[in-house]
NUVO-803271 format. One record per residue (C-alpha): x, y, z; residue in one letter. Coordinates in steps of 0.25 Angstrom, whole numbers, plus 2048, in hexadecimal, padded with zeros to 3 digits. Example, Ala and Ser with C-alpha at 12.3 -4.5 7.8 and 13.67 -1.06 7.14 Angstrom:
<rs>
8317EE81FA
8377FC81DS
</rs>
This chain:
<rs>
81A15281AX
82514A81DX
82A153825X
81D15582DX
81D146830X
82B145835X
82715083FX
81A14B843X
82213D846X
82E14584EX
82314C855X
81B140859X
82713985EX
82D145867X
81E14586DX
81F13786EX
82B138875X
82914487FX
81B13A883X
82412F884X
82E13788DX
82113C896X
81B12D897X
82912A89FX
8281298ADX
8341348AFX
8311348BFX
8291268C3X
8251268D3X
82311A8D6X
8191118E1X
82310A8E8X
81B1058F3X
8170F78F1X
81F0EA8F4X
8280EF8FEX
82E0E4909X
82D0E8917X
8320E4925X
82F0E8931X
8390E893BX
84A0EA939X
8500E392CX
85F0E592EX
8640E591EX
8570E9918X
85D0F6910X
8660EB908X
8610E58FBX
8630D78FEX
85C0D7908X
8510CC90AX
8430D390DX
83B0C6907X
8320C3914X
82F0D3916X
8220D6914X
81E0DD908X
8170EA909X
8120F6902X
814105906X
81010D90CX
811103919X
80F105925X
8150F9930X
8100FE93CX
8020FE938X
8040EF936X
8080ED944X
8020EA952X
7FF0F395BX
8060F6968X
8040FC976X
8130FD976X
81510596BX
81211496BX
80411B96BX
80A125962X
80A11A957X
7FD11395AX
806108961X
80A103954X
817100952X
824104949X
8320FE949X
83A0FC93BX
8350F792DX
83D0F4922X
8380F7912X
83F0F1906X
8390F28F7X
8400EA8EBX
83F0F18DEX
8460F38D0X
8480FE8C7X
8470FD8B7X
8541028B0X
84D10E8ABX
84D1148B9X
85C1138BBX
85E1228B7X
8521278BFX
85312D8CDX
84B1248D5X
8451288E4X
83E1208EFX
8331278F5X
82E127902X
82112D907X
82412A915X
82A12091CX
82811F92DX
834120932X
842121931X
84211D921X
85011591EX
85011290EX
85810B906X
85D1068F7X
8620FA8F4X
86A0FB900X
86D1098FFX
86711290BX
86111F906X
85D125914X
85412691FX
84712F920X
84212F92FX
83413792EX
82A12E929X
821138924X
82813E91AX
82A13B90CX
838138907X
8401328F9X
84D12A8F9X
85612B8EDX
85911C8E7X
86011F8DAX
86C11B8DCX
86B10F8E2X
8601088D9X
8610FB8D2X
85A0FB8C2X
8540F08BAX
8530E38C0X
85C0E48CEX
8530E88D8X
8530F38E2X
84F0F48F2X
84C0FF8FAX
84C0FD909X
843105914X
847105922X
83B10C92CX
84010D93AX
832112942X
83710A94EX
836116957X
826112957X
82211E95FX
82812A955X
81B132954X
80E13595AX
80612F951X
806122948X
81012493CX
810114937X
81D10F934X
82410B924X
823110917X
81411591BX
81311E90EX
81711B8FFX
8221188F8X
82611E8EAX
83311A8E1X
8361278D8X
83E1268CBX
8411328C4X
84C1388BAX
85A13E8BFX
85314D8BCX
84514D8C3X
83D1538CEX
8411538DBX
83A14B8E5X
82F1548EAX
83415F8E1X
8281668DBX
8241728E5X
8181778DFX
80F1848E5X
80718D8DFX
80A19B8E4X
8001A38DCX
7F019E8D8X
7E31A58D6X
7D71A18CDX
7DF1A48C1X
7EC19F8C2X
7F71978CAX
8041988CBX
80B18A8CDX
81918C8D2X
82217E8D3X
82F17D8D8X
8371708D3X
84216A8D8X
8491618CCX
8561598CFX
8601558C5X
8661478CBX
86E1478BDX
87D1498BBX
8791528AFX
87315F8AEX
8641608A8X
85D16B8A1X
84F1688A3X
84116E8A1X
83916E8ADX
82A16E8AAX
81E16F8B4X
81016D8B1X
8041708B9X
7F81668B4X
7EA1648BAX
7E01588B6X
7EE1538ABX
7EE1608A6X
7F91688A4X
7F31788A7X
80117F8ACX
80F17B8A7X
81F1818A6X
82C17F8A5X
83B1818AAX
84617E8A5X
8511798AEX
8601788B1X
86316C8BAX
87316A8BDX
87715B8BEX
8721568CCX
86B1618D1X
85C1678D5X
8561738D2X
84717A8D5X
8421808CAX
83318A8CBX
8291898C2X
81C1918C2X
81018B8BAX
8031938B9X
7F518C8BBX
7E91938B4X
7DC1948BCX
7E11898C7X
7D817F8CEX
7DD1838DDX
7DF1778E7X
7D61778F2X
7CF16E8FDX
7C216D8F6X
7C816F8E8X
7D61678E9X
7D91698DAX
7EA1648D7X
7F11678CBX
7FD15E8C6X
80B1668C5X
81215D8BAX
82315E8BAX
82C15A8AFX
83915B8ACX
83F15989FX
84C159895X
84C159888X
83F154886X
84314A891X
83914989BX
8421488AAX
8371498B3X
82814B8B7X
82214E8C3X
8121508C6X
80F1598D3X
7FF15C8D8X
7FC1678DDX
7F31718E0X
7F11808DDX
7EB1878EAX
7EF1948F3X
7EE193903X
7F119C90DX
7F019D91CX
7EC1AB923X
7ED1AE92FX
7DE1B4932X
7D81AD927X
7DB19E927X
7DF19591CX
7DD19990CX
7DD190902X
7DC1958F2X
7D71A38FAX
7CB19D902X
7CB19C911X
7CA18C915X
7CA186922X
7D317A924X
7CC170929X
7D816692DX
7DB158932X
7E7152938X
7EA145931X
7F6139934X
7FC13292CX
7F512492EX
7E811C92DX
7E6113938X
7E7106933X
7F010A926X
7FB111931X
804119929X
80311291AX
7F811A915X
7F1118907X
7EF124900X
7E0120900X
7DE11E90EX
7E312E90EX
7D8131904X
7CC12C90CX
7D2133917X
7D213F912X
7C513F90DX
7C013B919X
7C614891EX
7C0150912X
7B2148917X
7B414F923X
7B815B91EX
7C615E920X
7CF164917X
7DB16591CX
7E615C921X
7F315D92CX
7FC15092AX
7FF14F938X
80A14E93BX
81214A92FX
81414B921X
80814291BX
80A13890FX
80A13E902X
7FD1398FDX
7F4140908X
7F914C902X
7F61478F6X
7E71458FAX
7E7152902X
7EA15C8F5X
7DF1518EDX
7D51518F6X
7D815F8FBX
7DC16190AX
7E416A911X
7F1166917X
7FA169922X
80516191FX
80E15E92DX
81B15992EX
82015593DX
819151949X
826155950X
83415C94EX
84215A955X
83B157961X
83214A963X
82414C968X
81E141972X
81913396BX
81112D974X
81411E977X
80711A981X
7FE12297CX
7FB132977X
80113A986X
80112D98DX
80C12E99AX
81513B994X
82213B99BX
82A1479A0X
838149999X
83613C991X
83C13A984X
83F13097BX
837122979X
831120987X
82511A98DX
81B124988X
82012C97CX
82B12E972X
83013B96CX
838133961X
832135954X
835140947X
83C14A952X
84813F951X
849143942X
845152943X
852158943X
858151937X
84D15092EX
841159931X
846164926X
84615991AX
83B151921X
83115F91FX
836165912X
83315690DX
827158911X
82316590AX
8291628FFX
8241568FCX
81615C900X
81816B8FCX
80D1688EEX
8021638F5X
7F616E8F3X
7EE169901X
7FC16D90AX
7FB17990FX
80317991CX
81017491FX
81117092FX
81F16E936X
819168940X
80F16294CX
80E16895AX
81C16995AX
81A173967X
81116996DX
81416B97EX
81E163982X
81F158976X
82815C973X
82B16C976X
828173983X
82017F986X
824187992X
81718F992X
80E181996X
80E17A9A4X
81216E99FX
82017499BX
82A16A99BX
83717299CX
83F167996X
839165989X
83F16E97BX
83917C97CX
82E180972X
83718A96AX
83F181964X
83317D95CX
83418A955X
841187951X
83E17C94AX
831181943X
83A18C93DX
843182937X
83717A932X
83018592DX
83B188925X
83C17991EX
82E17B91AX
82F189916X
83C18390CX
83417A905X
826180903X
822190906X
81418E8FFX
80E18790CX
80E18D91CX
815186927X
80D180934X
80E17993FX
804172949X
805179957X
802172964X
80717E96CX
80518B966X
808195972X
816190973X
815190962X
81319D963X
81C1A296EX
82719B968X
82619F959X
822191955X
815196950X
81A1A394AX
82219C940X
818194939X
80E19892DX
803193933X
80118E941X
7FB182945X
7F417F952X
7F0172958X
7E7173962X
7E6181965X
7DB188960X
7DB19096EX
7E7198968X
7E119C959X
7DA1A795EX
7E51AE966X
7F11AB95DX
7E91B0952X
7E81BE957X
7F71BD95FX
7FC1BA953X
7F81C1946X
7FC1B993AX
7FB1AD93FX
7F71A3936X
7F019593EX
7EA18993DX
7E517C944X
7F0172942X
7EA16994BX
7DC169951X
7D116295BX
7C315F954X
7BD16895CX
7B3171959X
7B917C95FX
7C517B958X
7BC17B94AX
7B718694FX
7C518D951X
7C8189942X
7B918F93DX
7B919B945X
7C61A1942X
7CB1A5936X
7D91A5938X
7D919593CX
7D818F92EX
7D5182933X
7D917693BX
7DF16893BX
7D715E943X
7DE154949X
7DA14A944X
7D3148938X
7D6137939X
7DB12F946X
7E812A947X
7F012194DX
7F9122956X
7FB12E95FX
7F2124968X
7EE122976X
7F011497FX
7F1107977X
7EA101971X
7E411196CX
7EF112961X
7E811F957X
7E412C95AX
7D412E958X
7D613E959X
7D013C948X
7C213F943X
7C3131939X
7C812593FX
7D511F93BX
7CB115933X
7C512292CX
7B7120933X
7B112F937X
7B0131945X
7A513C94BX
7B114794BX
7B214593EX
7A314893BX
7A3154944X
7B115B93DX
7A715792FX
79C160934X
7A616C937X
7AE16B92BX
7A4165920X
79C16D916X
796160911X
78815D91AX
78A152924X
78614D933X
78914393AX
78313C946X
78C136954X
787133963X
790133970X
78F12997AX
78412A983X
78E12598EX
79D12E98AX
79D138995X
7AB13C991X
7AC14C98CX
7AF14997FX
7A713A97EX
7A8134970X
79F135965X
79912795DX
794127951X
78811D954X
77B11A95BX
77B10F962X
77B112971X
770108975X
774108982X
76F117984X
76011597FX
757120980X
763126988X
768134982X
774132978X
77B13F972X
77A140964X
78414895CX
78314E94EX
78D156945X
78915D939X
78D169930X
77E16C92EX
776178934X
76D16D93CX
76B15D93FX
761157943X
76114994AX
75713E949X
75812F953X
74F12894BX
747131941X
74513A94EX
74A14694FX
75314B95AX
754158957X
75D16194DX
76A16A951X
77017494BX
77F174949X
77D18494AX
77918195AX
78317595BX
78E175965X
79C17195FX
79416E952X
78F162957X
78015F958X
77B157962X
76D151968X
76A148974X
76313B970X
75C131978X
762124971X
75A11A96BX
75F11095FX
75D113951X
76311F949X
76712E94AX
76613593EX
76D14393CX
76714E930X
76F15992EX
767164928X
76B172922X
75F17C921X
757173925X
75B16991AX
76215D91CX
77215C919X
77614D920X
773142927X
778137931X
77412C939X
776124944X
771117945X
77210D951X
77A10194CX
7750F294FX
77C0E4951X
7890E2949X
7850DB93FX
7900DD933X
79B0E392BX
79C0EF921X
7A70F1917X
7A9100911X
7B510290AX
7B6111905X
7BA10C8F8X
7B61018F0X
7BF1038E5X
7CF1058E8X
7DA1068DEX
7E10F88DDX
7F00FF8DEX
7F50F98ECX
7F11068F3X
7E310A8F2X
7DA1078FDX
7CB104902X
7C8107912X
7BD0FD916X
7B6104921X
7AD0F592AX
7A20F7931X
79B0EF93CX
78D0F2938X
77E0EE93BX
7730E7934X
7710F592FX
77E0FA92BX
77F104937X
78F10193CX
78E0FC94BX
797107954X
79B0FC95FX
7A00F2955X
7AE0ED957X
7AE0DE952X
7B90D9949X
7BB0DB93BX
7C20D0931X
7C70D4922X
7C90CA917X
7CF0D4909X
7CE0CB8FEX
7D40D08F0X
7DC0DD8EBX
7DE0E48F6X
7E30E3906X
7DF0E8914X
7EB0F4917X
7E30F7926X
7D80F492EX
7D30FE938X
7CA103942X
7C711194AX
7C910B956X
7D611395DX
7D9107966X
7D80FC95CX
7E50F6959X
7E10EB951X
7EC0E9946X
7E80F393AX
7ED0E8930X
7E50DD934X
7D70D692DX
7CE0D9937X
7CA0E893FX
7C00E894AX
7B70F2946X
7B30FF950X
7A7107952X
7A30FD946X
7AE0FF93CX
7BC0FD937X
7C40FE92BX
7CC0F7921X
7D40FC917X
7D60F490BX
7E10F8900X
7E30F38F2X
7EE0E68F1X
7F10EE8E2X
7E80E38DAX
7DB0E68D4X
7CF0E08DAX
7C60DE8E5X
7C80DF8F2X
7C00D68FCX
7BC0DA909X
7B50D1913X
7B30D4920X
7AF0CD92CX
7AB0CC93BX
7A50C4945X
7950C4946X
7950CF93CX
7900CE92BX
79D0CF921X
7A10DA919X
7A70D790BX
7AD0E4903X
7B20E58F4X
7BC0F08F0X
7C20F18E2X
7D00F28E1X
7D20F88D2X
</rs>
């Protein structure tokens, strides 16, 4: 009995133990984004510890400067006339004494550009794409207990004009500070695929890459766990040799019974759990989601995912948000993407870069396709434009000059393209939603920057088109190093010289931009082929090019939100090319792109000016044109129905088939009177939808409509407040433009004001907006206190708007 009791306590402590071993945090990743000093401008000594950086401002990361700055006529079009220069980033810090055995890292999601980084006066290197993720190794130079640390970060985007759009300028993604034992996980070390599934079963193969930074050799046990919901359902384990200072890959196969397969209307993710232990001592754990799915492309069929044909219904998106520039909130990403879901997208191309890790994130959650793009250019720089997009090309010139500069990645390509796109992959290789790897954009473009002697514009002098296979050989083979599981693209703005000079040939699957006129034909020249859109019009015919052909899986429109930069003449400093505004709000295009890619029953009613006589004129989303009483107005309706019927004032004007339509657009002729259109949508005969138009009065006040009234009060979350100018009766009045003030009171703080007005250039971090076609937008974010935040918004000659969120 004795005996038994004795037991049971040894038992009881061992278990104790082991618990008391798993509680400790073995790896810690660490938010190091808050309380970080930063100047703009040169600081000569900034990398030293001494240094005196008391009356720098303090900032939290991500951060963009150049969204905080004026706009300019003399800076670039390229960049939406903002500027960049120099910015220097210092952070104190201190370390317990437990830490002093651990390897610790500095993470960087990505820092534009030309990333310098220090410790405690010690220089750890430079990384000059601003796009890519990247760690720094701080180990040996730390401080522990109570003597402090810096670490220093010198951004040199003073060569403003070093891409084609707006890229923002700093530590413009998050920051993590990684602690881990001498034996762990490499950084970005779990490579998961999953090679075999069917209703039954899945096989889960995982390759990891463990380092020993110890001077001793370590017998360990490496265990892998797949979990779903907390629940372990697959596990194994390997026992492992590891010489002192050393790494090795080491396979494991786990088996999942009756998987729930990832998919775009189904994103189910798993957890794959990593532990390393020794003697009962537990060295490291890693958690990794992904999900369990098959693709394939085919060339004849389209796209396949889990065995059922899909179309790819695609969008291009950049890597900023108007009045946020570069810095992005991982929530401001989320209301994007479910705009897009709205819409009816489910796919994304990351033009033309590596995007930040949370929208990948977002992508396998919510359950999107991704492209996932790595370089706008290669050794060779493309044109940026300085005055405007094609404004005053010169022959033969190069370098920064009067209209363009073709300075920008190219400068870096040939030293760091290799480490800069496997970083990429591997970084990115678990993400279930990725399902293409692109090497590049319009590489081939004509004459930016290669030549093409088969065109009449041949420019003799420029580097010859087959050197751009060459490269994509060398590029194909990085990818192909890293990750086999996942085809190769590239986005194509030239495919006759692609083809003739092998360019095309070497890819897993081709992209085309703009050049549906060669599916048809390269299809049948040349068998095998496997295509896609890689960029695309919103036209109809180019839909139709997707829907009508088997062998085109889909398309990527370009572009699912505008942009900015990549500009016209100041003061027009975005690109309006999107179907959302670069303050969210759903223009026409996007109703129309709905009503071909939604099953969920909608319509949606817009006008044109009586007055536009241009080909293309412009559609409104309004009835007010008073001035054209009784006179006809055309009236334009898109719908997924089978009919709509249109009324102007409970009278009808007559129903239209979509069978019947042209471009899948309805349309009626109406003599204009004030008061309201109303659209019914109606399937068999039943009606499906509804949407009105009604003519807006007098300005008469303000409306505040935050898209969430409760946010997470942890210094990141945020609320977007979308103000309207509106009438006695609510109806937002379309030629409203007056100004806007802001008064936030409480927990939280206003990170960007904005319009969709291209030619605005009214500071973005300012207290007041001038609203256009009736609105604007302010985005509020959490100060990291619970509480309420106050909004009060005011304007001349119009009724106030109060708003409550919760910070919580």
């Amino acid at each position: 009995m004795r005996f038994l009791k004795i037991l049971g306590i040894a038992l009881f402590l061992i278990l104790s133990i082991s618990s008391l071993l798993l509680a400790q945090p073995v790896r810690e990743k660490i938010d190091f984004n808050n309380n970080w000093k930063f100047q703009l401008g040169e600081a000569h000594g900034a990398q030293f510890t001494l240094f005196d950086d008391s009356e720098w401002r303090t900032i939290d990361t991500p951060h963009d400067w150049s969204i905080e700055e004026k706009f300019s006529k003399d800076l670039a079009s390229g960049q939406g006339y903002l500027p960049g220069g120099i910015g220097w980033y210092r952070k104190t810090f201190t370390l317990s004494e437990d830490k002093r055995d651990k390897k610790i890292q500095l993470l960087f999601d990505g820092v534009y550009q030309n990333a310098e980084v220090w410790i405690n006066g010690e220089y750890l290197g430079k990384r000059p794409y601003g796009f890519i993720s990247f760690s720094r190794e701080l180990t040996e130079h730390l401080n522990f207990g109570d003597q402090e640390n810096v670490v220093a970060v010198r951004v040199d985007h003073s060569n403003y004009a070093d891409a084609r759009w707006y890229t923002g300028s700093g530590i413009t993604r998050q920051v993590w500070l990684k602690v881990m034992n001498p034996v762990h996980i490499k950084q970005w070390g779990t490579h998961i695929r999953t090679p075999e599934v069917s209703e039954s079963e899945a096989a889960v193969k995982v390759t990891t890459t463990l380092v020993n930074d110890s001077d001793e050799s370590q017998n360990i046990t490496l265990k892998g766990m797949v979990n779903k919901s907390g629940k372990k359902i697959s596990n194994g384990e390997t026992s492992v040799h590891l010489p002192p200072n050393s790494e090795r890959k080491v396979d494991q196969v786990l088996t999942v019974d009756n998987p729930n397969r990832w998919s775009v209307e189904h994103p189910h993710l798993y957890d794959y759990v990593t532990e390393i232990y020794s003697n009962n001592n537990i060295y490291d754990r890693k958690e990794t989601k992904f999900g369990i799915r098959t693709f394939r492309f085919e060339a004849d069929e389209g796209f396949f995912l889990n065995g059922k044909s899909m179309l790819i219904k695609g969008v291009c998106l950049h890597n900023d948000a108007g009045s946020l520039g570069s810095a992005v909130p991982k929530q401001e990403w989320k209301d994007r993407l479910k705009i897009m879901k709205e819409m009816g997208a489910n796919a994304i191309r990351t033009s033309h870069n590596p995007p930040a890790p949370e929208l990948l994130d977002l992508a396998d959650e919510m359950g999107f396709i991704v492209m996932d793009e790595a370089f706008d250019e290669w050794e060779i720089g493309k044109k940026k434009w300085i005055k405007g997009w094609n404004v005053g090309e010169e022959e033969g010139a190069a370098g920064l000059n009067t209209y363009y500069s073709q300075h920008g990645y190219s400068d870096f390509f040939e030293d760091w393209a290799k480490k800069d796109l496997q970083d990429m992959i591997r970084r990115d290789r678990n993400h279930p939603s990725i399902v293409l790897w692109s090497i590049g954009n319009e590489i081939d473009y004509p004459n930016d920057p290669y030549t093409d002697p088969n065109r009449d514009n041949y420019q003799e002098w420029r580097p010859d088109g087959y050197h751009v296979t060459e490269i994509a050989r060398k590029l194909y083979d990085y990818v192909k190093e890293i990750d086999t599981t996942r085809p190769v693209t590239a986005a194509s703005a030239n495919i006759p010289l692609a083809n003739e000079t092998g360019y095309a040939a070497l890819l897993d699957v081709v992209g085309y931009n703009y050049q549906e006129e060669f599916y048809e034909e390269d299809h049948q020249d040349f068998p095998g082929r496997k295509m896609i859109g890689s960029e695309n019009g919103d036209s109809y015919e180019a839909w139709l090019a997707v829907k009508n052909n088997d062998y085109i899986p889909g398309q990527f429109l370009w572009t699912g939100i505008d942009y900015l930069g990549e500009a016209g003449q100041f003061p027009n400093r975005s690109n309006g090319s999107g179907l959302v505004s670069l303050s969210n709000v759903r223009k026409p295009g996007f109703y129309y792109r709905q009503s071909l890619w939604s099953d969920e029953p909608m319509v949606y009613l817009s006008t044109i000016n009586p007055s536009d006589e241009n080909d293309w004129p412009e559609v409104q989303s309004h009835w007010n044109w008073e001035d054209y009483t009784n006179e006809e107005v055309e009236v334009i309706a898109y719908s997924n129905a089978e009919s709509v019927e249109l009324y102007l004032n409970g009278e009808s004007m007559g129903t239209r088939k979509i069978s019947e339509a042209e471009n899948h657009t309805l349309r009626w002729s109406v003599p204009y009177q004030n008061g309201t259109l109303r659209a019914e949508a109606k399937n068999e005969g039943k009606k499906v939808a509804t949407y009105t138009l009604s003519t807006a009065g007098e300005p008469y006040q303000i409306e505040l409509k935050p898209n969430r009234s409760e946010i997470r009060a942890n210094g990141k979350d945020i609320s977007s407040v979308e103000v309207m100018v509106t009438d006695r009766e609510g109806v937002v009045v379309p030629d409203a433009r007056h100004k806007i003030n802001f008064m936030i009171e409480g927990a939280g703080q206003n990170i960007g004001v904005g319009n969709s007005n291209h030619n605005s250039i009214e500071p973005y971090k300012a207290d007041y907006r001038k609203v256009y076609n009736g609105k604007a937008r302010i985005i509020l974010q959490s100060n990291g206190k619970q509480g309420d935040i106050n909004v009060k918004a005011t304007g001349k000659g119009l009724q106030s708007a109060e708003v409550t969120i919760k910070a919580q």
